[in-house]
N, C-alpha and C positions, 0 to 999 in steps of 0.2 A: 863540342864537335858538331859539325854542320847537320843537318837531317839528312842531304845525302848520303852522308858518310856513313848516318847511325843504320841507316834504310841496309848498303852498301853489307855493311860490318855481318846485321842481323842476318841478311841471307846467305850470308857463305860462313856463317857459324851455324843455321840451320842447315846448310846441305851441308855439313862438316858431320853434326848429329845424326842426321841420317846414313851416311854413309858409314859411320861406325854402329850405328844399329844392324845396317847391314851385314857388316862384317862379325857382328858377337854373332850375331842370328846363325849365321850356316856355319860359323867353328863353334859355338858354346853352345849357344839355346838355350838360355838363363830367362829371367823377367825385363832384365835391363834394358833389352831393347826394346821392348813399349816405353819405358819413362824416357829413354833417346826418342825416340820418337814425338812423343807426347812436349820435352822441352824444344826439338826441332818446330812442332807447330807454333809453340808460344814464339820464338825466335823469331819466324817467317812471320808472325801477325806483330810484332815490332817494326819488322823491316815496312811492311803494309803502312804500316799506321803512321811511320816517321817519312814515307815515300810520296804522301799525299799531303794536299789535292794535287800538287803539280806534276809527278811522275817523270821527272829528269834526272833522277840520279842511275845512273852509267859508268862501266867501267867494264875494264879490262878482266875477263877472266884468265886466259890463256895466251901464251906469245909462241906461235906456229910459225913456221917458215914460210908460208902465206897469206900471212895475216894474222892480227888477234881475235881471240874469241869475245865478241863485246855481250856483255848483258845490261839491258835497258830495264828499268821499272817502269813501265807504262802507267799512264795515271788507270786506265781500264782495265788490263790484267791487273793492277793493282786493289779496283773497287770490287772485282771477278772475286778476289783469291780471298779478301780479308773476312768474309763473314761465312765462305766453305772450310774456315781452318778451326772453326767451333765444332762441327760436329767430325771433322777431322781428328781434333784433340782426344775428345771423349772419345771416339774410335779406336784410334790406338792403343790405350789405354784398357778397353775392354777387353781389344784383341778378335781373332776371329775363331771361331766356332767352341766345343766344349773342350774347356781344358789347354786353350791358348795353343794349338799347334806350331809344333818348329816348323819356319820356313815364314810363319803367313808375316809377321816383322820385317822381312826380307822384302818379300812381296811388296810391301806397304811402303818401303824405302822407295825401294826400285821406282814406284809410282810418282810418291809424292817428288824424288827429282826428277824425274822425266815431266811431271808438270810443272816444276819450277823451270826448266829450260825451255819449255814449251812457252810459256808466257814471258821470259826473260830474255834468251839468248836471239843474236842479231845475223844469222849467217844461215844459208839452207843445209850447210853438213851438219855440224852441230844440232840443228831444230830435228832435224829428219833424227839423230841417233835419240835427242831426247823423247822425239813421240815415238820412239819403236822401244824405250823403255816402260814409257807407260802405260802401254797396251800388255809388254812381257809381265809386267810388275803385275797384275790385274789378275793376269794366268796365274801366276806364283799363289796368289793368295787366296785365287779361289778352288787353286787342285791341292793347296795344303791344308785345307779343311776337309774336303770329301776325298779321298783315293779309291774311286768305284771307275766301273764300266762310263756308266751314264753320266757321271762327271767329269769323265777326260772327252766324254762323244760332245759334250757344250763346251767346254773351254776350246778344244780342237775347232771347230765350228765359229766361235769367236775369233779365234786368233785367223783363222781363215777369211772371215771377210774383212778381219780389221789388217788383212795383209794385202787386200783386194785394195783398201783406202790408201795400205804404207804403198803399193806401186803407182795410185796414182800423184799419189805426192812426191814419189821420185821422179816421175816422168814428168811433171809441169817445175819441178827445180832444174831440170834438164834442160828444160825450153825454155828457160827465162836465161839461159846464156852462160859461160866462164865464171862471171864474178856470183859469189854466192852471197853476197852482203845485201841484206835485204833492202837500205838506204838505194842501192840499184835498179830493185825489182818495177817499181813502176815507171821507170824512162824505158827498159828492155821489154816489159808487156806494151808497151803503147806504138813499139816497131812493129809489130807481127799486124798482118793483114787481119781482116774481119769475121773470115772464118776459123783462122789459127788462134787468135786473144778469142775467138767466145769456146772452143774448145778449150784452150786453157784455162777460162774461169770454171768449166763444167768440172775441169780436174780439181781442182780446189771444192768443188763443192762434193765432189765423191768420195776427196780422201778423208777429209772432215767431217762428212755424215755418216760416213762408216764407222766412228765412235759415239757422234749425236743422236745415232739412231733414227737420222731419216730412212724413208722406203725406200728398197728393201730391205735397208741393215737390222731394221730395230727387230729382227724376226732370231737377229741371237742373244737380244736381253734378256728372257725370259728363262731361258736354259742356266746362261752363264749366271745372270743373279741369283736363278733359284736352289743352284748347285754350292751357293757360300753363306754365309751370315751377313746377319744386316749392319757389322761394323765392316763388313768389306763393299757392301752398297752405298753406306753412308759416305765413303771416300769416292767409291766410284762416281756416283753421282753429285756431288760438289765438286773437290779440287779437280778430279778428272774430265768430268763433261762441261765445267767452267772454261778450262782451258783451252778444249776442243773450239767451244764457238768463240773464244777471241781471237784464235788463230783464223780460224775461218772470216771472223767480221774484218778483220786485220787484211786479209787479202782480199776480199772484195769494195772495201769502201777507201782504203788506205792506197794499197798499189795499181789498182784497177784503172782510176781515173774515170773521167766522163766520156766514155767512148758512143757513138753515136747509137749502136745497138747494146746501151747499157739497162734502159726497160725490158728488153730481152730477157736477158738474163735475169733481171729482177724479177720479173713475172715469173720465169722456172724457179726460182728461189722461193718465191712466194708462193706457186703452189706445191712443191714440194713440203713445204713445212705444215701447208694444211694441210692435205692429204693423209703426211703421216700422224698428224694432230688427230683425224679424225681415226684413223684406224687404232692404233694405239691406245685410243681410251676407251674403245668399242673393243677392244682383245683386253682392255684393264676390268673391263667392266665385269665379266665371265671366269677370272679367274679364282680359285679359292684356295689361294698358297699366299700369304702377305707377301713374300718376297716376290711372286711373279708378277704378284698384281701393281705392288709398287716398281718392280721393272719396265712395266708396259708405261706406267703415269711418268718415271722420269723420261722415257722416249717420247710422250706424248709435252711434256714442260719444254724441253730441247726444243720440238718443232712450233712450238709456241716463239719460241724465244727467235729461231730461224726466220718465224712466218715475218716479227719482227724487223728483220733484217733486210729482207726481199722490200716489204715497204719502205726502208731507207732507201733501198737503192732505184725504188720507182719514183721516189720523190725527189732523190736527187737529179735521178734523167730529165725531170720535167722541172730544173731550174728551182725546186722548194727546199732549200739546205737547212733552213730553220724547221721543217718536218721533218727533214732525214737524218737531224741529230737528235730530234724527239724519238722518232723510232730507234734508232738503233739505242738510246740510252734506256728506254722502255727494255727492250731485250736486255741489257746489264741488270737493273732491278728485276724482273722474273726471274733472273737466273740465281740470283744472290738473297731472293729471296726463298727459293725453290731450294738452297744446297741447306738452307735452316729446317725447312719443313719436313722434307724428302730424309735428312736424318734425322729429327724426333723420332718421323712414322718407321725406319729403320731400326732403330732404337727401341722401339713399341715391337715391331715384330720378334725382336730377341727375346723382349720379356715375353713374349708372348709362349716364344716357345720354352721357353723356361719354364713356366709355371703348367703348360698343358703338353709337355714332351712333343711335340712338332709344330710344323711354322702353317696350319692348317687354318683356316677361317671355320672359327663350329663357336657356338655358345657354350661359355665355360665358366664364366662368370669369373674374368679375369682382372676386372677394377676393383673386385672385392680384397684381392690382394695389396692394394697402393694405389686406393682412389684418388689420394689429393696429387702425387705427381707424377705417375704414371697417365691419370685421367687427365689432368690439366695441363700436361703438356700435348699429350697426341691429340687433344679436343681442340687446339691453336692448331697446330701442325695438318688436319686435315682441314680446318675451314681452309686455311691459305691453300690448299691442291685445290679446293673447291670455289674459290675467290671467292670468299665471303669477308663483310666488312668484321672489324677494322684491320685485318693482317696484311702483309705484304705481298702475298698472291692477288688481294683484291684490287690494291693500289696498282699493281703493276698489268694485270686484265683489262682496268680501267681503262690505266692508261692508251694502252693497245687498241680498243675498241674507240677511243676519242680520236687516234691518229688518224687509225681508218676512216672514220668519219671527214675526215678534211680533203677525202677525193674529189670535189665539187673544186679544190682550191687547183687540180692541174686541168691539161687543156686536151691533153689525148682522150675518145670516148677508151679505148680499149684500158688504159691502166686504172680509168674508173671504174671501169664494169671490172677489171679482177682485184680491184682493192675492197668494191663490195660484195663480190664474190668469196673474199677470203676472211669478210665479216659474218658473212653468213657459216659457213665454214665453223669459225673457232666460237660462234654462238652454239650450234651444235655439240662440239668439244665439249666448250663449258658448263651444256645442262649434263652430258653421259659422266663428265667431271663430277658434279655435285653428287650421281645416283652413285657414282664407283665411291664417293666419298663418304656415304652413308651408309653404304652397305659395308666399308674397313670398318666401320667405327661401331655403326649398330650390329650387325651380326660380330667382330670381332669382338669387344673388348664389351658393350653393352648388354651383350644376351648373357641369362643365368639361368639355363639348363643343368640344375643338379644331377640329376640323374646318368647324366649324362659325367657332369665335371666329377662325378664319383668315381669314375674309372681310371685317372690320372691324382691318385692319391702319392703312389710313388714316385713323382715328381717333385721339384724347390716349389714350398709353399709360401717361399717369400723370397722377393729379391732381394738383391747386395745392393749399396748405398751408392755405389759406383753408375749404375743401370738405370737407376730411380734419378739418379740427379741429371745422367746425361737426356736421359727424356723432358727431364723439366725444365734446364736451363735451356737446351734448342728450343722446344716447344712454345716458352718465355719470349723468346729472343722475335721469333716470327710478328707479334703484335706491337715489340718494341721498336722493332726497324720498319713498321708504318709511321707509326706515332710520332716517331723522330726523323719522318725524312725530311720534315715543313726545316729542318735544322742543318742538316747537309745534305740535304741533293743541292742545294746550290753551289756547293763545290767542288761539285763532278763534272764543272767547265772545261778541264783539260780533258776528259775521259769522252766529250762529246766528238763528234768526228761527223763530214767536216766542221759544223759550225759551233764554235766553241761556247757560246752567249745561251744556247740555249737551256742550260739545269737553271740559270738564272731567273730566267720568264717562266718555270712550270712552277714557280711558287709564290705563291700570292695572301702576305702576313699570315695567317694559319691556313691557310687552303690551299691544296694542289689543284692546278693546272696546264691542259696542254696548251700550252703557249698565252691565251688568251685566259682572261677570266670572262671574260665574256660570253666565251663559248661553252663552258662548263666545266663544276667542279665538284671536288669532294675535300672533304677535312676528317678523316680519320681520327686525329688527335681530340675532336668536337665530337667525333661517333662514340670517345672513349669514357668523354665526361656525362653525354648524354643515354648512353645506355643503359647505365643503373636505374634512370627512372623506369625503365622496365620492369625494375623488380614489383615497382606496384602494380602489374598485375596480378601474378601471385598473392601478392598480400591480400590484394581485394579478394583474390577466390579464396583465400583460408579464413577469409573475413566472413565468406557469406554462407562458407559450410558450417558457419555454430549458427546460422538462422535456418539454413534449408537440408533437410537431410540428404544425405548421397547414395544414394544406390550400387550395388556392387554385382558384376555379373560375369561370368565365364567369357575368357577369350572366345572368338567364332572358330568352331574348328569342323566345319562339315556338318555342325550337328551334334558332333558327338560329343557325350558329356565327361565319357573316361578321358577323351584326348585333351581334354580342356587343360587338363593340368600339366600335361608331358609336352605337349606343343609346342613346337620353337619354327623361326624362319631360319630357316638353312641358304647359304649362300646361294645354290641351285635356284631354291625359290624365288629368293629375294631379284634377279638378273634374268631368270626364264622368259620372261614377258619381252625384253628387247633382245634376247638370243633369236625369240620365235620370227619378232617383227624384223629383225634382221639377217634374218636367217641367208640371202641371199649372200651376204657379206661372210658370215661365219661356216655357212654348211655344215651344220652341228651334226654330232654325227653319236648314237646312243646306242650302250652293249648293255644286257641282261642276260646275268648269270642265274641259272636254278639248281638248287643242290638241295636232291629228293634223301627221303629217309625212308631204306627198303622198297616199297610201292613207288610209281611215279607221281602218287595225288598225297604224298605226306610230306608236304612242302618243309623244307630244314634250313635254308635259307636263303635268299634273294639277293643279290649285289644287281648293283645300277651304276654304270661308268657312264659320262659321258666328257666328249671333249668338241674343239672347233677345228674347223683345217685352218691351215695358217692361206694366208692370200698368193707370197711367193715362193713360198718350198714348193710344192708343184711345178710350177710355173716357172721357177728362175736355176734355184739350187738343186732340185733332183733330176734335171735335166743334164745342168753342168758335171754332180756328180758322175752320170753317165756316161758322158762323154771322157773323162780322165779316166773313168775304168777301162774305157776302149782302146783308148791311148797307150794307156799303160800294157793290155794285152796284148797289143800291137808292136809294141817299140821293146815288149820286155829282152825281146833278143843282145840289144844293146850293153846288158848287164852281163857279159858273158864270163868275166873273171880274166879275160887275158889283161896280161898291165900294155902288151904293145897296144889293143885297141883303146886303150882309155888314155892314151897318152896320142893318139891322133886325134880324138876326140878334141881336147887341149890343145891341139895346134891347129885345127878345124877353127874355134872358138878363136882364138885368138887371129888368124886372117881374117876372121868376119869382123873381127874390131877394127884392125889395122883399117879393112875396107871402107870400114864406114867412117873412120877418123878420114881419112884421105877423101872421102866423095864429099861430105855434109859437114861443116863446120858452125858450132853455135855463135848465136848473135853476142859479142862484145858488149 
């Protein structure tokens, strides 16, 4: 059978699984729909695996009366999808929250094919109902875990701006004319005048960041993630925000064209992604819930991978196509390496809370339960958020910062000064990256405050074999897919766009580079064999303590000598010092509670809250709130109960169609 066929077969026997996971889930509500689920991913990573490197195989899904429903395997949705459908797998599998809630399987369907259509299908009705399932799918899974107050107020909220993104992606498939076949889309954008095509690219980047988590969207991850578990983040964040930016790179570098205010718009792309790059990891930094905090880092990965994008498309405006398929192929690798890491460190937050009854950042001394893979895999899983060598966050930062560096090669001052500008930018990112990445690891999972992890005895004192392995094989996978890219990134020639030669030139016999070796490089696979020698230092210091004695002495705690032994850095601590120096950014804002016993001088006990204001809820959404309150008070007359009035209402609506069909006709 051809590989298209095998690619072809595998994915409509995986959305086949899915769909009847679907369907056991909301009439049965048995186990079976995780393992449907679970053999849907293995299926979909077939199709992946037999669809590559060339990405041509195509076919008909559906025969409509206006056409077929075509689905393409792109060679780039294809490199996007195959290494998010690992921590996908073991997601499924685990299920979402305690005790496998009915519904969240459902959820989980709903997603995974709504981002199969998202990255496969070829027509704007079809794309549009796939991406409004995989934002529904999202809710499903993340209100079947928690059913409170403050769980329906963040999913509501989510589905809210991520409805704010579905209208403008209705409204620019509206203006791109009758034929909704995407093969059309860029002859019909290249008709519209110069201020209509840069309003339409702006749509494309609104309805897309509204899932990517650019600013202001990324201000409902925090809520929505920290209201479900981390097998519902681990999805969200791979298969689902994978899909989001191919769509996105898919309409700007694909249908766009070379239009002459196409720097334009690149420059807003590209500071859009830094900006939210910065903010995002400056709200990740502060937070003390693994799941918020890993919320704010996958928003902050997204606009990494965006800022990516924006310099493809400055590079392209200024004639350097072999930079602008470096860049835009650099944002595939971040992302695909980000959906490995981003669920280890999800994976890690479940056990975490498993073993310490909530998803809270406190010393508990949580690697003493399953040091070698619990430890060994989230210990991968944060260097690569932190881009450190040898894992695939490092490789792929690298890269990033070397593209940048090639500004000298275009000829505008202005796209140089913002492509150094957005170096500086994600240099910043990447040190608040490393501290948010030390503070998950060391205060999470590294401190052993007894005294403390005494209090959660009633807790799982050990994890299931399921939890330990999905931590360890992602967490694995992150240092493997550096090591091994000297071996195929050279065949993600189809997946470059436009210039297809370039995964060929970034590797140089063991060494990666951008473009040049000339210009510089790194070899990971060299980082992997040379490392070990590190272990002689160690050795030498155990070598020299049977010659010089060691001295041992109490942690510094104030002074004091009772504290020395109870002392721990609390996540507060550990982030105080850049909440303070940022304070302008954050506006921290701090409540002490006193609760006297009898007298008001016999203190009983003290509580300390503090939190940050967010940047655009003031500013964007409590304002808008506002305004629909007023509305609604105003217009509530409307709702009167008569059916005559709601039925002129309906013929009101419908001449305002008629009218507008009759005045304004879209572009052919």
């Amino acid at each position: 059978m051809p590989a298209d066929m095998i690619c072809l077969t595998a994915f409509a026997l995986a959305a086949l699984a899915w769909l009847l996971a679907l369907a056991i889930d909301l009439f049965v509500g048995a186990a079976l729909p995780r393992f449907l689920l679970a053999i849907g991913c293995v299926l979909a990573a077939i199709g992946a695996v037999s669809g590559l490197p060339g990405g041509t195989a195509q076919g008909v899904v559906l025969q409509l009366g206006n056409g077929p429903v075509r689905f393409h395997a792109d060679a780039a949705a294809l490199w996007l999808l195959l290494p998010a459908l690992l921590p996908a797998f073991f997601a499924v599998l685990i299920g979402g929250g305690t005790g496998r809630p009915r519904g969240w399987a459902a959820g989980a369907a709903l997603s995974l094919l709504g981002a199969l259509g998202v990255y496969g299908l070829q027509d704007g009705a079809s794309f549009l109902i796939s991406w409004e399932l995989m934002g529904f799918g999202g809710a499903v899974m993340l209100l079947s875990e928690h059913r409170n107050t403050q769980s329906g107020h963040d999913n509501l909220f989510m589905l809210a701006l991520l409805e704010v993104g579905g209208v403008a992606l209705l409204l620019a498939v509206i203006l791109l004319g009758r034929s909704l076949d995407f093969a059309t889309y860029a002859a019909q954008w290249a008709g519209y005048g110069a201020a209509a095509a840069f309003f339409l690219g702006l749509l494309w980047l609104v309805g897309f960041g509204a899932k990517l988590g650019l600013l202001p969207f990324y201000e409902w991850y925090p809520g929505a993630y920290g209201s479900g578990s981390g097998a519902s983040g681990a999805l969200m964040s791979g298969v689902v925000m994978n899909a989001a930016y191919f769509a996105l790179g898919r309409a700007l570098l694909q249908w766009l064209g070379i239009p002459p205010w196409l720097v334009g718009i690149g420059v807003v792309v590209l500071a859009a992604g830094v900006l939210t790059a910065i903010l995002a990891i400056l709200y990740a930094l502060q937070q003390n819930d693994w799941r918020r905090l890993l919320a704010f880092s996958s928003a902050e990965n997204a606009a990494v991978a965006v800022t990516a994008l924006g310099a493809a498309m400055v590079f392209r405006a200024g004639g350097q196509d072999g930079l602008s398929a470096l860049a835009w192929i650099v944002g595939l690798l971040h992302l695909m390496g980000h959906s490995l890491a981003k669920g280890t460190l999800f994976f890690t937050a479940d056990a975490a809370a498993a073993l310490q009854g909530s998803h809270d950042l406190r010393q508990n001394a949580i690697l003493r339960h399953a040091p070698r893979t619990l430890g060994l895999g989230a210990v991968f899983g944060a260097m690569s958020l932190a881009a450190m060598p040898p894992t695939a966050g490092f490789v792929s930062e690298w890269y990033l910062f070397q593209s940048l560096f090639h500004d000298f090669q275009l000829a505008g001052d202005g796209s140089r000064i913002a492509l150094a500008l957005a170096g500086v930018g994600l240099a910043l990112t990447a040190a608040v990256a490393l501290a948010t990445m030390v503070k998950l690891f060391g205060v999470g999972l590294l401190g052993q405050n007894e005294p403390h992890g005494a209090n959660h005895q009633d807790h799982a004192t050990q994890l299931g074999i399921l939890p330990r392995l999905a931590v360890l094989i992602t967490g694995l996978a992150v240092p493997v897919m550096a090591v091994s890219m000297v071996a195929w990134l050279p065949r993600m020639q189809t997946a470059a766009w436009p210039q297809q030669g370039a995964p060929a030139v970034m590797v140089h016999d063991w060494l990666l580079v951008p473009l040049s070796a000339g210009f510089a490089f790194i070899s990971p696979a060299k980082l992997v064999i040379a490392t070990p020698l590190l272990a002689l230092i160690p050795i030498a210091l155990l070598w020299a303590r049977r010659r010089f004695p060691v001295r041992r002495a109490p942690i510094w705690c104030g002074g004091e000598d009772y504290a020395a032994h109870s002392g721990a850095t609390t996540a507060l601590a550990f982030s105080n010092a850049l909440r303070v120096f940022y304070s302008f950014v954050y506006r921290p804002r701090n409540a002490v509670a006193r609760q006297f016993e009898g007298k008001p001088y016999f203190l009983k006990e003290l509580q300390f809250d503090y939190t940050q204001a967010p940047v655009f809820g003031p500013l964007v959404f409590e304002p808008a709130v506002r305004m629909v309150r007023y509305l609604s008070e105003r217009l509530r007359f409307l709702q009167n109960g008569l059916m005559s009035a709601y039925l002129s209402y309906v013929g009101i609506l419908l001449l305002i169609i008629f009218a507008v069909a009759l005045v304004w006709t879209p572009p052919s």
